[in-house]
N, CA, C and O of each residue as an XYZ file, in Angstrom:
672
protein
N       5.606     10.649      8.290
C       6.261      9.548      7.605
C       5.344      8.348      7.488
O       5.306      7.796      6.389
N       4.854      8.033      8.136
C       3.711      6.889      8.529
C       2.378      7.296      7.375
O       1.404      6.547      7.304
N       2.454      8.226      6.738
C       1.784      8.103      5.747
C       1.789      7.892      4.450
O       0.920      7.880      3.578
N       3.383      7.663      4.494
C       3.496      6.715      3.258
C       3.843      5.300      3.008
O       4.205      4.699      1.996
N       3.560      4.843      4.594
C       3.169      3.432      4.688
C       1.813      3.518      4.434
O       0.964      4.254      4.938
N       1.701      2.427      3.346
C       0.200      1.998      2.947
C       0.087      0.196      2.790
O       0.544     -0.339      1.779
N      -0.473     -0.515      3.741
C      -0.457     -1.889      3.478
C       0.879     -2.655      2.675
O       2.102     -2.587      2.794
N       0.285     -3.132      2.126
C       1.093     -4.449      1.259
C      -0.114     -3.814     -0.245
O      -0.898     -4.455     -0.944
N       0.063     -3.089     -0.241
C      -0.687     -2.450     -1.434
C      -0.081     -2.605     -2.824
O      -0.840     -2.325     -3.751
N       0.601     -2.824     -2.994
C       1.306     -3.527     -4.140
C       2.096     -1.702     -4.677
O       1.685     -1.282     -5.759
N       2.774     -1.106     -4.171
C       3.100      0.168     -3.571
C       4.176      0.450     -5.176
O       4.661     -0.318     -6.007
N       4.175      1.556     -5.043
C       5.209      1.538     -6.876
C       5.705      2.774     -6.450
O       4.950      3.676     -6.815
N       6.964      3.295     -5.633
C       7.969      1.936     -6.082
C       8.452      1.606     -4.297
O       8.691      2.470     -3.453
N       8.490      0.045     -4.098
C       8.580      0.090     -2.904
C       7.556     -0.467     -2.014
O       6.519      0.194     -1.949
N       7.626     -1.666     -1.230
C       5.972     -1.223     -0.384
C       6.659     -1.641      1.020
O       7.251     -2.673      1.336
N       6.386     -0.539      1.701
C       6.129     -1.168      3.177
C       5.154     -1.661      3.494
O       4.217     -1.669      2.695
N       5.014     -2.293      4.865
C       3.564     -2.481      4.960
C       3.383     -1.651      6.450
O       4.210     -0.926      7.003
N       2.259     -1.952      6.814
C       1.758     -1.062      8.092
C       2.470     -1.451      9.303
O       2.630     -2.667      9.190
N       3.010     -1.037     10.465
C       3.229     -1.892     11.383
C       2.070     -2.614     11.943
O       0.962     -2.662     11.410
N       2.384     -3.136     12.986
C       1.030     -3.536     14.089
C       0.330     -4.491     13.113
O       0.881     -5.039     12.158
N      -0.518     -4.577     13.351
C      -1.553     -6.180     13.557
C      -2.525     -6.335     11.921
O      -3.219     -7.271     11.523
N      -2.204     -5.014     11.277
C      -2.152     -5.295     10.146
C      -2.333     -6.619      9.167
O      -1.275     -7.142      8.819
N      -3.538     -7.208      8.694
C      -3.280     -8.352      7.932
C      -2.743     -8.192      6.508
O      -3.012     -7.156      5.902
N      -1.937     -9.230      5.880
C      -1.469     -8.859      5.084
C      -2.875     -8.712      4.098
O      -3.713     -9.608      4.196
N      -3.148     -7.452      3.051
C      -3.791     -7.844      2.054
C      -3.713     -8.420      0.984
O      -2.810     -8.060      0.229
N      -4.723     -9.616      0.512
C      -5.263     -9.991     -0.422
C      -5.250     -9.806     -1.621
O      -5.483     -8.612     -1.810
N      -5.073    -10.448     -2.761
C      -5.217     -9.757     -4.594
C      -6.962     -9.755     -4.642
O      -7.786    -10.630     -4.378
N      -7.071     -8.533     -5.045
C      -8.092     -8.697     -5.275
C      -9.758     -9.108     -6.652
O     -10.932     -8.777     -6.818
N      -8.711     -9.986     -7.262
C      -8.791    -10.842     -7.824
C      -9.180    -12.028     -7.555
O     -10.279    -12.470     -7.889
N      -8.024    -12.870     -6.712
C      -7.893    -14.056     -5.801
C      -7.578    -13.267     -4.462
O      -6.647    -12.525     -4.149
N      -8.415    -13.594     -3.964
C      -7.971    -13.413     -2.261
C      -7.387    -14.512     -1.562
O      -7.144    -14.420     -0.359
N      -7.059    -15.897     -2.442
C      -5.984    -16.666     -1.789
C      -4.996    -16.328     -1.641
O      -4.200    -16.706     -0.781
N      -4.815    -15.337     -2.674
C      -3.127    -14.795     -2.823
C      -2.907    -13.455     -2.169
O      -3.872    -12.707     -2.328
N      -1.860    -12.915     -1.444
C      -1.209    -11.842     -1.561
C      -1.379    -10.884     -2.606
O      -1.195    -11.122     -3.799
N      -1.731     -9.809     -2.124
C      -1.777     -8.647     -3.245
C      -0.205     -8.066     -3.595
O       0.417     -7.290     -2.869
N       0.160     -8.497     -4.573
C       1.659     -8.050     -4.868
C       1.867     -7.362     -6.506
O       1.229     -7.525     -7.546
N       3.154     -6.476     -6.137
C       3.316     -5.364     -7.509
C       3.188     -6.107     -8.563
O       2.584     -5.659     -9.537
N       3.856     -7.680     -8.575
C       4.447     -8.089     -9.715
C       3.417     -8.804    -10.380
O       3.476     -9.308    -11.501
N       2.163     -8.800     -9.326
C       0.632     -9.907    -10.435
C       0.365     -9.329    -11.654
O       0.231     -8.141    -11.949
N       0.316    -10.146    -12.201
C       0.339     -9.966    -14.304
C      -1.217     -9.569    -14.671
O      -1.506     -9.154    -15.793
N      -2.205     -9.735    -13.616
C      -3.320     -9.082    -13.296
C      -3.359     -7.635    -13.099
O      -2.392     -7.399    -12.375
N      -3.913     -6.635    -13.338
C      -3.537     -5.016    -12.970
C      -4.412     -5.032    -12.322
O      -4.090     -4.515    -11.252
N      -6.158     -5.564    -12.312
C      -6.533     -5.650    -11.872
C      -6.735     -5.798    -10.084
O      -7.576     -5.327     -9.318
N      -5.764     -6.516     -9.915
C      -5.805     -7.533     -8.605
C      -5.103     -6.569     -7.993
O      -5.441     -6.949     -6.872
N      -4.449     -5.691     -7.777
C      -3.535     -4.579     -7.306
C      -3.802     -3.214     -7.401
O      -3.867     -2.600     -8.465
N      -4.024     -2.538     -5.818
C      -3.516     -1.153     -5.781
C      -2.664     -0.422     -5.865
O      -1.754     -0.570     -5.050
N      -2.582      0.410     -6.615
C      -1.057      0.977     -6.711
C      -1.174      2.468     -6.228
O      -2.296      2.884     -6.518
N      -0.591      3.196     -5.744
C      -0.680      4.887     -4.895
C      -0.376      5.376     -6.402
O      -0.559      6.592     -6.358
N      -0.105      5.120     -7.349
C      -0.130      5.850     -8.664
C      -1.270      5.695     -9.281
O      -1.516      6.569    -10.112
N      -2.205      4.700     -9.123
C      -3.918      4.752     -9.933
C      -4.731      5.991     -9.468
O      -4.809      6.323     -8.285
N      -5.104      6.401    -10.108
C      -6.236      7.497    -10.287
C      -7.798      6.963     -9.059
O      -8.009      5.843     -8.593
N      -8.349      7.820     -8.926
C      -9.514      7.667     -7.966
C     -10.396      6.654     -8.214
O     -10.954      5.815     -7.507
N     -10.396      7.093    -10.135
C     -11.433      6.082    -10.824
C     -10.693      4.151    -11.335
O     -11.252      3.126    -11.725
N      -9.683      4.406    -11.130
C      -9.199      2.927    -11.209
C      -9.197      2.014    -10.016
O      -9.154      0.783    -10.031
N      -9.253      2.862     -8.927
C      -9.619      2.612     -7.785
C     -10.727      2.404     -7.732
O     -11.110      1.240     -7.846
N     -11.525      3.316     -7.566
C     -12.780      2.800     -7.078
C     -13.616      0.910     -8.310
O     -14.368     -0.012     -7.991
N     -12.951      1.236     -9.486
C     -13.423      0.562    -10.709
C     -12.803     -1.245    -10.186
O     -13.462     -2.285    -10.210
N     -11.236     -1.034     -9.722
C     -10.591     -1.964     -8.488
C     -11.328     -2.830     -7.699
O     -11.513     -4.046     -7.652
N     -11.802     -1.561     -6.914
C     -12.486     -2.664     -6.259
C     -13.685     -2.715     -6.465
O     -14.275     -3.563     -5.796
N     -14.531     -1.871     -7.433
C     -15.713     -2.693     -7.503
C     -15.776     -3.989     -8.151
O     -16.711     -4.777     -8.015
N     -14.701     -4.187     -8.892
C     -14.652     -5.758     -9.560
C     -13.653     -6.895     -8.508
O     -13.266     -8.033     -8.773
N     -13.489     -6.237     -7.524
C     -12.895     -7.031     -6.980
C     -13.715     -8.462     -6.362
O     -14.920     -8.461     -6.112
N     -12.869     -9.591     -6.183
C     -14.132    -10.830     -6.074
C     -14.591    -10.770     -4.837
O     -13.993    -10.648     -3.768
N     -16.155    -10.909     -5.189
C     -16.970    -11.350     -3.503
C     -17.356    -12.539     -3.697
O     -16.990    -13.291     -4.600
N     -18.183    -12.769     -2.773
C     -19.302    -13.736     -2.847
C     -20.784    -13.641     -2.974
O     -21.125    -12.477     -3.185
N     -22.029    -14.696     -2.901
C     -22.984    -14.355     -3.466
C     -23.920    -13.679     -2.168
O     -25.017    -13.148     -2.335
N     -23.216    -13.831     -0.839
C     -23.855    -13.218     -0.103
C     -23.914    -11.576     -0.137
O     -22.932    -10.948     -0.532
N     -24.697    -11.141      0.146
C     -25.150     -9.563      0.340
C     -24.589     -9.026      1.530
O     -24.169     -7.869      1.513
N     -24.526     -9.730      2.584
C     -24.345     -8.968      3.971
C     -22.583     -9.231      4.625
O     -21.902    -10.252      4.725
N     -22.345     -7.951      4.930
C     -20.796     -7.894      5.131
C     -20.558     -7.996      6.243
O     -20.787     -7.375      7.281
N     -19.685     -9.510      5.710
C     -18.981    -10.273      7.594
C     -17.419    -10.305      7.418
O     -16.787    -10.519      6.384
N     -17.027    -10.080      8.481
C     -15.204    -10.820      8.359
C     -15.397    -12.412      8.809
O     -15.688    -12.900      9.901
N     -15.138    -12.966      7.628
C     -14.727    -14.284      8.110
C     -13.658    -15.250      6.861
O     -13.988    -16.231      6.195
N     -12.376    -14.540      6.898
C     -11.185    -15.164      5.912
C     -11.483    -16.389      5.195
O     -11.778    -16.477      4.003
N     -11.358    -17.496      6.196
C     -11.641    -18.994      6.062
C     -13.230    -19.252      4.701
O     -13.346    -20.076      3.794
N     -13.999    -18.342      5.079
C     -15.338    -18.900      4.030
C     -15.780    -17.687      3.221
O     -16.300    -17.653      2.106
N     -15.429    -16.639      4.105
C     -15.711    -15.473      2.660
C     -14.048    -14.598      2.693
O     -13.880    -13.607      3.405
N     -13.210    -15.037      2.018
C     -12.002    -14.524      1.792
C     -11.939    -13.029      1.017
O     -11.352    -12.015      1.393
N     -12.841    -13.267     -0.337
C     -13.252    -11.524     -0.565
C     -13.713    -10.433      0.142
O     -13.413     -9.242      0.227
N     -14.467    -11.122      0.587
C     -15.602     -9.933      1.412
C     -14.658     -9.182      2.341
O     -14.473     -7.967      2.399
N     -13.808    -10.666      3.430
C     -12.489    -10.671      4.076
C     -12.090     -9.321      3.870
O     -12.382     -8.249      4.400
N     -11.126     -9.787      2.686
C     -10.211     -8.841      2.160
C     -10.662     -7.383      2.351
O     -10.097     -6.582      3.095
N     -11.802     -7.116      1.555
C     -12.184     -5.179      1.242
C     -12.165     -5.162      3.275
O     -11.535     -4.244      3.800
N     -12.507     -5.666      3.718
C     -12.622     -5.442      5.330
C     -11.709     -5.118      5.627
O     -11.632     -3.934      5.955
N     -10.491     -5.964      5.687
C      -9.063     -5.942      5.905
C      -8.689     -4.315      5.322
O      -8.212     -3.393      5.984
N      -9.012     -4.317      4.116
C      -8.987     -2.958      3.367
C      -9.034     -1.900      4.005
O      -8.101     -1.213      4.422
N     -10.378     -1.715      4.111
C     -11.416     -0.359      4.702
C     -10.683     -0.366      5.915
O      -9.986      0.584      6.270
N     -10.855     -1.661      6.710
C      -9.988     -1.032      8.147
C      -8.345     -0.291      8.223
O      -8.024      0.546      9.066
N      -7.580     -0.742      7.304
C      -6.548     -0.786      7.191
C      -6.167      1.435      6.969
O      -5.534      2.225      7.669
N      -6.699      1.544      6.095
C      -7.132      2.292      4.818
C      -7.870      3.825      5.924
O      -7.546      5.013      5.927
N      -8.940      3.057      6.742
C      -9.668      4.178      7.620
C      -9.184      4.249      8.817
O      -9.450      5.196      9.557
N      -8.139      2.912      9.288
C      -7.467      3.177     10.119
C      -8.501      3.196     11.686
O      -8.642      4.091     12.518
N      -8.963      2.106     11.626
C     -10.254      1.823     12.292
C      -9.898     -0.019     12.122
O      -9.496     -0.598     11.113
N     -10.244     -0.660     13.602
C     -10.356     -1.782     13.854
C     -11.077     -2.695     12.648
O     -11.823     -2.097     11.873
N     -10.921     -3.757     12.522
C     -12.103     -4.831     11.233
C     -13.176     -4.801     12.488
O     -14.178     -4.592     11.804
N     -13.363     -4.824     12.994
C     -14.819     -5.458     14.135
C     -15.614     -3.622     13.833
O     -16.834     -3.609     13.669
N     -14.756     -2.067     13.783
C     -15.529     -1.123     13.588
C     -16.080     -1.262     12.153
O     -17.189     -0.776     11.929
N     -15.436     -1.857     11.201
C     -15.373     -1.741      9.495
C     -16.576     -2.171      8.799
O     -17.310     -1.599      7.994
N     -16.588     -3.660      9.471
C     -17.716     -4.700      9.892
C     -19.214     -3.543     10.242
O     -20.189     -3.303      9.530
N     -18.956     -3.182     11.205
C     -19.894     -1.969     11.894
C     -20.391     -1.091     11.129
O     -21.586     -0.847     10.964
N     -19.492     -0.596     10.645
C     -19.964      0.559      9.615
C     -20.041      0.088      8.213
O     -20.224      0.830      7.249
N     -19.892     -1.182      8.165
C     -21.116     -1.976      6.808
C     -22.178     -2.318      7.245
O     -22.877     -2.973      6.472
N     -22.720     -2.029      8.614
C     -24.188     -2.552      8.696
C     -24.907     -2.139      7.616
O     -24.462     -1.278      6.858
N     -26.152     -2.743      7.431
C     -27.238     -3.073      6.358
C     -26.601     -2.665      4.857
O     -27.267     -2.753      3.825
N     -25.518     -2.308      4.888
C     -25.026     -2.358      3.059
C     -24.707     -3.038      2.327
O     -23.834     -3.763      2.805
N     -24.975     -3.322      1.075
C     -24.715     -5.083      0.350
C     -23.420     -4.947      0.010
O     -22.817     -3.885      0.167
N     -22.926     -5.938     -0.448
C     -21.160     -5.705     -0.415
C     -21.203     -5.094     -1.731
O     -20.182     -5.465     -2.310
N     -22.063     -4.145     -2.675
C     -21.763     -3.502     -3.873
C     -21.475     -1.924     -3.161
O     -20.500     -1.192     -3.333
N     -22.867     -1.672     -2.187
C     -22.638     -0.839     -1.608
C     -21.259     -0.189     -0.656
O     -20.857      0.975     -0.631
N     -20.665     -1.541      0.178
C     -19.533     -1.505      1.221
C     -18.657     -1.684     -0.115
O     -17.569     -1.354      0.358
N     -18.463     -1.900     -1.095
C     -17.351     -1.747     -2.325
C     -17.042     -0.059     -2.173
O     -15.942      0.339     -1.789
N     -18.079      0.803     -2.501
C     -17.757      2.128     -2.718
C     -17.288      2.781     -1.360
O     -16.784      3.900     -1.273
N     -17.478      2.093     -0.530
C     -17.401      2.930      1.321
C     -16.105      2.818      1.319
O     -15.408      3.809      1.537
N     -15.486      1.418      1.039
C     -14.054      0.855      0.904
C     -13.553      2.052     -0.442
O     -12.687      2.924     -0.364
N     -14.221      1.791     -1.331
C     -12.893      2.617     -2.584
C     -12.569      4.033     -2.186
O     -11.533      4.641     -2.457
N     -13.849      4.569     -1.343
C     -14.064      6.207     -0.568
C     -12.723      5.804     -0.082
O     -11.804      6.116     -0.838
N     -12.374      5.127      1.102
C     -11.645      5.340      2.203
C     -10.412      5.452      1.645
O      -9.596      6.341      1.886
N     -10.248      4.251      0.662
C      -8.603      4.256     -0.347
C      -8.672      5.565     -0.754
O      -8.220      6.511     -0.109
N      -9.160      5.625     -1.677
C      -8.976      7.179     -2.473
C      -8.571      8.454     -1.370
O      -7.728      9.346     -1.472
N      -9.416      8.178     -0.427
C      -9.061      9.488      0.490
C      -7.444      9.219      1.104
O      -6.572     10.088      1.108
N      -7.297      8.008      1.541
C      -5.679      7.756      2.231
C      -4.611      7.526      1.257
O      -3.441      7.669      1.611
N      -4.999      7.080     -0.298
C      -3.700      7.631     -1.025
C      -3.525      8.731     -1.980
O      -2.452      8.785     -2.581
N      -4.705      9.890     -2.277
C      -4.857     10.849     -3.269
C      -3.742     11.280     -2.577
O      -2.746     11.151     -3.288
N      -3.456     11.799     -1.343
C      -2.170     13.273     -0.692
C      -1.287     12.289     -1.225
O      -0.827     12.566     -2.333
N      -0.862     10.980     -0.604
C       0.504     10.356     -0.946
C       0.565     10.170     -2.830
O       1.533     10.552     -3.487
N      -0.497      9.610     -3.352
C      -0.076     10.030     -4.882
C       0.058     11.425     -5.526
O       0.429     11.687     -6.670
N      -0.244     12.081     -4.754
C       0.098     14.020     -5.015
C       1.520     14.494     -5.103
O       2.344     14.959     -5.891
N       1.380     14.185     -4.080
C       3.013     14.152     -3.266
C       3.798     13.654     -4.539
O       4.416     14.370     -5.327
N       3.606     11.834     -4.598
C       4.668     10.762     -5.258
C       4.474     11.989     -6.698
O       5.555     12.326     -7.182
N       3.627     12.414     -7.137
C       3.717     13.049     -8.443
C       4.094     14.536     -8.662
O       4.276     15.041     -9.770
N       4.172     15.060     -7.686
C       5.292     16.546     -7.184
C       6.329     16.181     -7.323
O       7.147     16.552     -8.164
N       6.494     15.026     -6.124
C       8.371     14.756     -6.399
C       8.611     14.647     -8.031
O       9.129     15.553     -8.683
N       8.143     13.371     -8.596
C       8.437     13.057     -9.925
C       8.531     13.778    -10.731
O       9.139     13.410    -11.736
N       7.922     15.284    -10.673
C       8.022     16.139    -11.423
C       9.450     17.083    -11.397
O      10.038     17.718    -12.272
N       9.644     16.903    -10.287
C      10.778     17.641     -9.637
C      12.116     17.544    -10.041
O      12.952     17.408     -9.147
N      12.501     17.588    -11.251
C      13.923     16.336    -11.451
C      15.298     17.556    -10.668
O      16.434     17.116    -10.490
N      15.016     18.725    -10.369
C      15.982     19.434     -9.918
C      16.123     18.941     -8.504
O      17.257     18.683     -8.101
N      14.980     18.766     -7.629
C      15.183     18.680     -6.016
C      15.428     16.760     -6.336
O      16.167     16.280     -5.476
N      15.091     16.056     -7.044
C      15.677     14.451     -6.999
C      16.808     14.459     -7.345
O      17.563     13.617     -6.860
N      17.437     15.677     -8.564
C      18.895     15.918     -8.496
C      19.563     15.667     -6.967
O      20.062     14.696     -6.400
N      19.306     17.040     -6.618
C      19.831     17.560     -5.544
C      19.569     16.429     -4.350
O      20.585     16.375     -3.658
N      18.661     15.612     -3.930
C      18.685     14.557     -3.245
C      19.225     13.632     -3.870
O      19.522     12.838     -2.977
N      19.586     13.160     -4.925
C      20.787     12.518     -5.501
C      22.133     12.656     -4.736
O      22.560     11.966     -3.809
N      22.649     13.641     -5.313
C      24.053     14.361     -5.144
C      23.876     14.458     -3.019
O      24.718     13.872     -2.338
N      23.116     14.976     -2.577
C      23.108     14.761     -1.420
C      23.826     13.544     -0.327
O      24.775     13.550      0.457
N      22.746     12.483     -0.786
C      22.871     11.410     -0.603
C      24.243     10.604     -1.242
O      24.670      9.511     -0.873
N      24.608     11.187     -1.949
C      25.740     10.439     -2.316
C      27.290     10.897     -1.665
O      28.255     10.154     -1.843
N      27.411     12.103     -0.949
C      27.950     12.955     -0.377
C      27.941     12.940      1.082
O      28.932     13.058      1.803
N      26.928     12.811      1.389
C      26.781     11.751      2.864
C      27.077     10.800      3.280
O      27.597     10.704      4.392
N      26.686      9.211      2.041
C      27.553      8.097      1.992
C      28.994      7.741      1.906
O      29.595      6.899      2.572
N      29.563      8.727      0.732
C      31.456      8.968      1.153
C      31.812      9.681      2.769
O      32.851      9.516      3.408
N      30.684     10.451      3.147
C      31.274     10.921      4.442
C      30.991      9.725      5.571
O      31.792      9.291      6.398
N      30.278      9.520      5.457
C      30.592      8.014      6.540
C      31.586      6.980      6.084
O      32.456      6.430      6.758
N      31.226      6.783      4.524
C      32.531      5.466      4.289
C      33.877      6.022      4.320
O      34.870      5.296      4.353
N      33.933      7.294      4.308
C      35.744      7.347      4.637
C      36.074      7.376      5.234
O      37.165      7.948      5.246
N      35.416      6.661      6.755
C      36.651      6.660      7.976
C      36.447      5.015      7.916
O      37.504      4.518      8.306
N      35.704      4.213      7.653
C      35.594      2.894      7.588
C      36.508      2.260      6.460
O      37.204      1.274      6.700
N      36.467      3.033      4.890
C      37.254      2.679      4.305
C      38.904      3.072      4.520
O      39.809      2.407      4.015
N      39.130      4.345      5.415
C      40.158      4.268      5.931
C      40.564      3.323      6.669
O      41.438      2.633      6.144
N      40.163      2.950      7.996
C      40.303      1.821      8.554
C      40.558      0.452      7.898
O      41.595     -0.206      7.986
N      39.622      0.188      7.336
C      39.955     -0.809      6.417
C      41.529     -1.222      5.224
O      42.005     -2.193      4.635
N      41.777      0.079      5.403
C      43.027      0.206      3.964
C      44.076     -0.243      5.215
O      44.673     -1.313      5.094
N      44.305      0.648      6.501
C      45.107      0.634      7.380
C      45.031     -0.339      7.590
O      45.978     -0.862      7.003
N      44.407     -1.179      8.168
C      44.267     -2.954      8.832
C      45.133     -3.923      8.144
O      45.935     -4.745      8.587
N      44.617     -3.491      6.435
C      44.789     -4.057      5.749
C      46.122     -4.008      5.057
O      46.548     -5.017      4.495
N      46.710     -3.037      5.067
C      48.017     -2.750      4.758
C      48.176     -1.610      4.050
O      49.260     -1.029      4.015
N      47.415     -1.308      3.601
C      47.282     -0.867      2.019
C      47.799      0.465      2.348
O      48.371      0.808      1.313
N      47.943      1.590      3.371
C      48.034      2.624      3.293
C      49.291      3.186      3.741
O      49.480      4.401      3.682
């Protein structure tokens, strides 16, 4: 189940975010902002429905700075920040290992290490999201399910309720 929590990824449809210590991510666009579904930017947002290559294309345009060498530090490099926040999030590995395993790579280079890691942690969950979608018999049937379950709990509450109330 925990693998279809993915960040604050701007998630379609739906986003949880990760538990634990998780920072929220960044647009990656503006990294002042929250990365959210509804930015009018497509750019600035991951979605578990983009393809490998919109991803990786994502974040290679995503904003850095003019430095080359990859640090976490929010406050003065908020981009760079961010793909960190990313990659760790994403590889599921501390920011201080992420950091680590950008030694000597320029942040064009740590762009593709980061889009690797996305692509690999949402290709199964966009597989998946696009099996189900295909599926309209078993979303039937989890339809009708679910709706059959919900009258079986609400009819002893809505019983209760009628009784209290007079009604029955």
């Amino acid at each position: 189940h925990t693998h279809t929590h993915t960040l604050d990824l701007a998630l379609n449809p739906g986003s949880e975010s990760f538990a634990g210590s998780t920072r929220k991510v960044k647009s990656l666009r503006d990294p002042s902002a929250k990365m959210s579904k509804s930015d009018i930017q497509a750019m600035a947002t991951i979605s578990i429905t983009d393809s490998p290559d919109d991803i990786a294309l994502k974040i290679r345009r995503a904003v850095t700075d003019f430095t080359s060498e990859v640090t976490f530090d929010p406050e003065t490099r908020p981009g760079v920040s961010n793909l960190v926040t990313i990659h760790a999030a994403m590889a599921t590995i501390t920011v201080q290992e992420a950091v680590s395993r950008a030694k000597g790579l320029d942040t064009g280079a740590y762009k593709a290490l980061v889009s690797e890691a996305v692509i690999q942690r949402l290709t199964p969950i966009r597989e998946e999201f696009q099996r189900l979608r295909a599926d309209r018999a078993h979303l039937q049937n989890l339809l009708e399910l679910g709706n059959r379950r919900a009258r079986e709990l609400a009819a002893p509450v809505l019983a209760e309720v009628r009784h209290r109330v007079g009604f029955s």
